[in-house]
C-alpha positions in Angstrom: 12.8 56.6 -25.1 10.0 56.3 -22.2 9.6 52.5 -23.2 12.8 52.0 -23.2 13.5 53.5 -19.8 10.0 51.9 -18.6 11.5 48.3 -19.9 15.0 48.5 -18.1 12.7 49.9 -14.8 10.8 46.4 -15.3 13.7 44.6 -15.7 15.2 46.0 -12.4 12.1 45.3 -10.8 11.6 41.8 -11.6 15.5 41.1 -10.6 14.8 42.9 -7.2 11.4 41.1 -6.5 13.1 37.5 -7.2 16.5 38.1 -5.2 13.9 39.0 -2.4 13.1 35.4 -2.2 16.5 34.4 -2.6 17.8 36.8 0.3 15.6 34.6 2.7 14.7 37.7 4.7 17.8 39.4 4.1 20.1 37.0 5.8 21.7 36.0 2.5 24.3 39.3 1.9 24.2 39.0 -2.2 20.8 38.4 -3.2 19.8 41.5 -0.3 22.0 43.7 -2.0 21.0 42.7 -5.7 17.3 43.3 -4.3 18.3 47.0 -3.0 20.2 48.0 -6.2 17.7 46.3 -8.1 14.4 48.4 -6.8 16.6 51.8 -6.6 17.2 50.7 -10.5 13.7 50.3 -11.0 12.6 53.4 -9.4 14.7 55.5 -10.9 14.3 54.5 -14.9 10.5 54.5 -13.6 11.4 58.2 -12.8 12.5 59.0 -16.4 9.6 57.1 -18.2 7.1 59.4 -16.1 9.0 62.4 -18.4 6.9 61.3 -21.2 3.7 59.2 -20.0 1.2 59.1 -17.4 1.5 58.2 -13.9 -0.8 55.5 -14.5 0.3 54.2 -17.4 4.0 53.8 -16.1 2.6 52.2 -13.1 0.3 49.8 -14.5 2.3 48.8 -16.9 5.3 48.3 -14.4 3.4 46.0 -12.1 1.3 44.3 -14.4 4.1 43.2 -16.4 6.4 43.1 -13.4 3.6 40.5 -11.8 3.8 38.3 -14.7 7.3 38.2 -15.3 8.3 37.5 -11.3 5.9 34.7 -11.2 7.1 33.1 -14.6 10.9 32.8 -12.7 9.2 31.3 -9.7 8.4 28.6 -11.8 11.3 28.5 -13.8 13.7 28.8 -10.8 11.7 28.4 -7.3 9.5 25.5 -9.1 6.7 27.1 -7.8 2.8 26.3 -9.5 0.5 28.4 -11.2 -2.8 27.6 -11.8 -5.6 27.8 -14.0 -7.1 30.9 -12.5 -3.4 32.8 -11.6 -3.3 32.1 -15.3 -6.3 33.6 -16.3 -5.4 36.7 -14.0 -2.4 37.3 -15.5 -3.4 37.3 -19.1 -6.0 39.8 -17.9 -3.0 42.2 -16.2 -1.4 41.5 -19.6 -4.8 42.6 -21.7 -5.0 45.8 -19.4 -1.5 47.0 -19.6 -1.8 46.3 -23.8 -5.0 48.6 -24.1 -3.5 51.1 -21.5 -0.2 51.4 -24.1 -1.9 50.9 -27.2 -5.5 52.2 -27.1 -5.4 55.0 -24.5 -5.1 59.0 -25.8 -3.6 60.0 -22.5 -0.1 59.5 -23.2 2.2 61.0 -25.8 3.5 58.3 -28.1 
């Protein structure tokens, strides 16, 4: 149940973080209020995925994976550029959360 809360808290996160764009500095009323509902979302199911693993892991995890997804819509959506060496970062963030999940002892699985 952790991952799964951990996963909807991502999924609230990277909704909040791209209406943030969209609310161009919360003049726009929908995308402002998608972006508030969106980050109480995410804290909260962060919340209930801390019952279960570590602070660190939850955190990592949720802003690693948050990074990566956000910047794949602002290319998708906000035709916004990555290049070789954002790349390169992100696969790293993505390495890190994966040996954080999958190799440490520190949570309970």
């Amino acid at each position: 149940m952790a991952y799964l809360y951990l996963a909807i808290a991502i999924c609230f996160e990277v909704l909040a973080s791209s209406s943030l764009k969209a609310s161009n500095e919360f003049k726009e009323w929908l995308p402002s209020l998608i972006t508030v509902i969106g980050y109480l979302g995410a804290f909260y199911f962060m919340t209930l995925s801390m019952r279960y693993l570590t602070l660190a892991t939850v955190y990592a995890s949720w802003s690693g994976l948050g990074i990566v997804l956000v910047s794949i819509i602002g290319v998708v959506f906000y035709k916004e550029k990555l290049d070789l060496a954002a790349i390169a970062g992100m696969t790293l963030i993505i390495a890190g959360v994966l040996v954080m999940n999958l190799l440490s002892k520190t949570n309970v699985h």
